[in-house]
C-alpha positions as CSV (number, residue, x, y, z in Angstrom):
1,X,-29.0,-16.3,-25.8
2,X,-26.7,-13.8,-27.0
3,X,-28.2,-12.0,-29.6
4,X,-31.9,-12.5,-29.5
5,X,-34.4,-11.9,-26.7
6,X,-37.5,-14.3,-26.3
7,X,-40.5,-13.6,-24.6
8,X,-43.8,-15.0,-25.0
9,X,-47.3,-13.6,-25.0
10,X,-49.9,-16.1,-24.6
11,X,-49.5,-18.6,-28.0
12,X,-47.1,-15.6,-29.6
13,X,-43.4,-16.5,-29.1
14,X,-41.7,-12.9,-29.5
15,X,-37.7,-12.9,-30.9
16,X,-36.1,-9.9,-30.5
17,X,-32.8,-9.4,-32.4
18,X,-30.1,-7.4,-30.4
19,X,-27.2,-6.5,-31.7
20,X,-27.1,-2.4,-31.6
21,X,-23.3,-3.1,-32.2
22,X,-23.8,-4.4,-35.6
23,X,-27.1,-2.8,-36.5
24,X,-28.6,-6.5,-36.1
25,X,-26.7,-7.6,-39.7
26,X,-27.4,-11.4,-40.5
27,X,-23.9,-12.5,-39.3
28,X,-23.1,-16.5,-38.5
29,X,-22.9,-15.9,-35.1
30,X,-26.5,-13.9,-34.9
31,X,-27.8,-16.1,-37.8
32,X,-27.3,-19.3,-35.7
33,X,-28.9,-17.7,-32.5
34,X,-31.6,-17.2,-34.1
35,X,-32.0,-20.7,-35.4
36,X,-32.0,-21.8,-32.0
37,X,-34.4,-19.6,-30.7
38,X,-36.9,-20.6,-33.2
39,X,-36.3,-24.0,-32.7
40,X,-36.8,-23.5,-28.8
41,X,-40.2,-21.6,-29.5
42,X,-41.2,-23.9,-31.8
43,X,-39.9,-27.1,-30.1
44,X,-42.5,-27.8,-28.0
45,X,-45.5,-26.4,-29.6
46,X,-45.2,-26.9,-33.8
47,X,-48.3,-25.0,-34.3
48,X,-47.0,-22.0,-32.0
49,X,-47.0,-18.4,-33.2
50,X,-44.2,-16.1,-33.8
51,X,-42.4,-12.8,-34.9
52,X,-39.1,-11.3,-34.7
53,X,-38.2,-7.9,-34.5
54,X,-35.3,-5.6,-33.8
55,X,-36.2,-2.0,-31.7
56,X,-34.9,1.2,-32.2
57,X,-35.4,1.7,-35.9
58,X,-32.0,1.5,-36.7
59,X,-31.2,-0.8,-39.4
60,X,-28.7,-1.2,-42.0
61,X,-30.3,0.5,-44.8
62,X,-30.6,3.7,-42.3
63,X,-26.8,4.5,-42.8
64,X,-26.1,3.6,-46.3
């Protein structure tokens, strides 16, 4: 899924937001990939664990 990496570790669903391009801003097109990617960890286990996170440090408030 463009956008956002998933992986899982045991009961943790991992999301992984990457888009260096845009520093990983909430845009509709990132916005709605993440959507389905919880959906997808979530679909088949409700009670399922998980996190999201975006490597490299480099976020949006970094180049203000």
């Amino acid at each position: 899924m463009a956008g956002v990496k998933q992986a899982r570790d045991g009961a943790v669903g991992i999301l992984t937001l990457d888009e260096p391009a845009s520093l990983n801003a909430m845009t509709p097109d990132l916005l709605g990939a993440l959507a389905l990617a919880v959906g997808e960890m979530t679909g088949t286990r409700p009670s399922a664990r998980w996190c999201s996170r975006a490597p490299g440090g480099d976020f949006a408030q970094d180049r203000i």
